[in-house]
N, C-alpha and C positions, 0 to 999 in steps of 0.2 A: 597240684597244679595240672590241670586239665589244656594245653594251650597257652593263651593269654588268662588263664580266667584260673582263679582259686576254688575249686568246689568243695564246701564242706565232708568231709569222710563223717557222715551219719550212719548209726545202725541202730536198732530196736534192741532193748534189752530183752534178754533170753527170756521167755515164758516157756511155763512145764504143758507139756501137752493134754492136751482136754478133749475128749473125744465129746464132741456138740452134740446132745437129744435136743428135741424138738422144742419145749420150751426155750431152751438156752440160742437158739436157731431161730426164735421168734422175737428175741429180747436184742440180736442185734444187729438186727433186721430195722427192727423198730427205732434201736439207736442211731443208726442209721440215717436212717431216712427223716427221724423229727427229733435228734439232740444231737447232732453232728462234732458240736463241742465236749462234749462230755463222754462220746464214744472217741473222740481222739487223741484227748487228755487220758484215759483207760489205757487204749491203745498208745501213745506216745512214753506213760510210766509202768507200762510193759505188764499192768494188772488188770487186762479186759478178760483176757482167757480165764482167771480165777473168779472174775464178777459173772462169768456169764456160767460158770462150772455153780455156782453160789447160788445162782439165780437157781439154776438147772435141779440143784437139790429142792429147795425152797416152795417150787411148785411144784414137782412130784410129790412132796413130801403134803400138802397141801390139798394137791387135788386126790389122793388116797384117801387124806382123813376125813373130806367132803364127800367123797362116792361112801364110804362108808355111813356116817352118820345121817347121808339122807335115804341112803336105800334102807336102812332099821327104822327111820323115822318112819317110811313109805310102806314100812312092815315084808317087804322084799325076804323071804325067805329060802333056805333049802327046798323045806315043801311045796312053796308053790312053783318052787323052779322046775321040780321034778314030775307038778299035775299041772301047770299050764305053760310050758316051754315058751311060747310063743308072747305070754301078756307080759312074763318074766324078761325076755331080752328085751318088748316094746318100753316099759319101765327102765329097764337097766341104762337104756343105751338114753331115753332121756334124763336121768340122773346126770350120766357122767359130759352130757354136754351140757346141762346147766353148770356143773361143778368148775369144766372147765372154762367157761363164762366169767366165773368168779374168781376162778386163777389169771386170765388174761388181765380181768381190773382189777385187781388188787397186788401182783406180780410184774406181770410184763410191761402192762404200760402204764406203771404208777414213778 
């Protein structure tokens, strides 16, 4: 009894702490902003922190085995890392922005 007025006594139920990487920081962002029901049913049954720790595995986990298999595909090796330093990062670093390209659609905002 606040007053005249009854206020509900609401509290969120406890979630274990989850320290947010950048994926997991991307996904509810995104919940956010375009499924606001479904990020607050998560949030309201106190299991967003563990969807978004979920998430968080799931694309790293994801975008490793994609940076891997396309730089062997791209033939990316030690040696040439060690005779052309320079083609070796320009290659690398477009790898792992395609990869994470594919992590975004098929993870984050799927």
């Amino acid at each position: 009894m606040v007053g005249d007025y009854n206020l509900p006594n609401l509290k969120l139920p406890e979630q274990t702490e989850v320290t947010l990487g950048r994926w997991s920081q991307m996904r509810r962002t995104y919940l956010k902003e375009h499924h606001k029901i479904l990020y607050y049913n998560l949030l309201t049954k106190g299991i967003l922190n563990s969807h978004l720790a979920e998430v968080q595995q799931r694309a790293s986990e994801l975008e490793e085995t994609l940076v891997k298999q396309m730089a062997q595909k791209a033939g990316l090796t030690e040696q040439m890392k060690a005779e052309d330093m320079m083609k070796w990062v320009r290659l690398m670093n477009n790898i792992r922005n395609s990869a994470q390209e594919i992590v975004k659609n098929q993870v984050i905002f799927a």
